[in-house]
C-alpha positions in Angstrom: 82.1 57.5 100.9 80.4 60.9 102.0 81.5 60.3 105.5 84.9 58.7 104.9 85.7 62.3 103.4 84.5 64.5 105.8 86.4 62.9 108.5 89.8 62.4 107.0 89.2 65.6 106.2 88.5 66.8 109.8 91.1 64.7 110.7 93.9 67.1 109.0 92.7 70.5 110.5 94.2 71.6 113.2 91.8 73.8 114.7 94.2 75.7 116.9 96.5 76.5 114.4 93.6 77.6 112.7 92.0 80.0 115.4 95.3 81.3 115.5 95.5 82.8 112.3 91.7 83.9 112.6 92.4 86.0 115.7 95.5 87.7 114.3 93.8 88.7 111.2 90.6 90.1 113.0 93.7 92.1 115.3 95.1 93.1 112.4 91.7 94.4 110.9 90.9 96.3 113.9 94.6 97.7 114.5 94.3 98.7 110.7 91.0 100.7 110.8 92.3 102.5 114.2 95.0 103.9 112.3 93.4 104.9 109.4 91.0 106.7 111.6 93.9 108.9 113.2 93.5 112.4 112.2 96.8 113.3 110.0 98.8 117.2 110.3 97.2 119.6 108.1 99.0 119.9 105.3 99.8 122.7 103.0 100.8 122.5 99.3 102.1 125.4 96.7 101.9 124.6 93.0 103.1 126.8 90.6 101.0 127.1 87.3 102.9 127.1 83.8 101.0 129.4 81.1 100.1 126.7 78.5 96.7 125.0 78.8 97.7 121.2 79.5 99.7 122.5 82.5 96.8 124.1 83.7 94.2 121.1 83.4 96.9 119.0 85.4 97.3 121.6 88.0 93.7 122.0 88.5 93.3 118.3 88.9 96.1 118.5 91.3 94.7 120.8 93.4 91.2 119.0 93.3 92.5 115.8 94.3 95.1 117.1 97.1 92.1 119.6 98.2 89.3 116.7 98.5 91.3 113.9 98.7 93.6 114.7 101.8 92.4 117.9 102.9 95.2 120.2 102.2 95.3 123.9 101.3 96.5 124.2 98.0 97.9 127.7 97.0 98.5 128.3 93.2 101.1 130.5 91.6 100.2 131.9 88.0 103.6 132.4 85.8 105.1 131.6 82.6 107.4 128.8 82.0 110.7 130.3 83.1 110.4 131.7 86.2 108.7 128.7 87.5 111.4 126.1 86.6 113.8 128.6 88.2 111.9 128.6 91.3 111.6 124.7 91.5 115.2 123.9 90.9 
């Protein structure tokens, strides 16, 4: 019974079809690691800072993240509500 399985069950691969897929996913590893090792533009962020405290935890988490996570410079602009809506819109 053991052996009637495995063969039928050899029977139905087709191993080329197989290999196939195996070598484009192992080309499509390695063309994915090359590319996330390629250096990216420096990039350079300006947030402007509201004067209420839960605007300044977000900001501050902002600029963490953008400062370790991508490696950006990250300026911050201090000011009170109104003159920093005017400047984004």
């Amino acid at each position: 019974m053991v052996k009637y399985f495995y063969e039928s069950a050899s029977n139905n691969i087709d191993r080329g079809n197989v290999m196939k897929k195996l070598l484009g996913i192992v080309v499509l590893g390695f063309a994915l690691n090359f590319f996330a090792g390629t250096k990216v533009k420096a990039c350079s962020v300006h947030l402007g800072d509201f004067d209420w405290d839960s605007a300044n935890i977000h900001t501050a988490i902002s600029t963490i993240i953008l400062e370790e996570g991508y490696n950006c410079s990250v300026r911050v602009t201090k000011g009170s509500t109104t003159p920093i809506m005017t400047a984004f819109f």
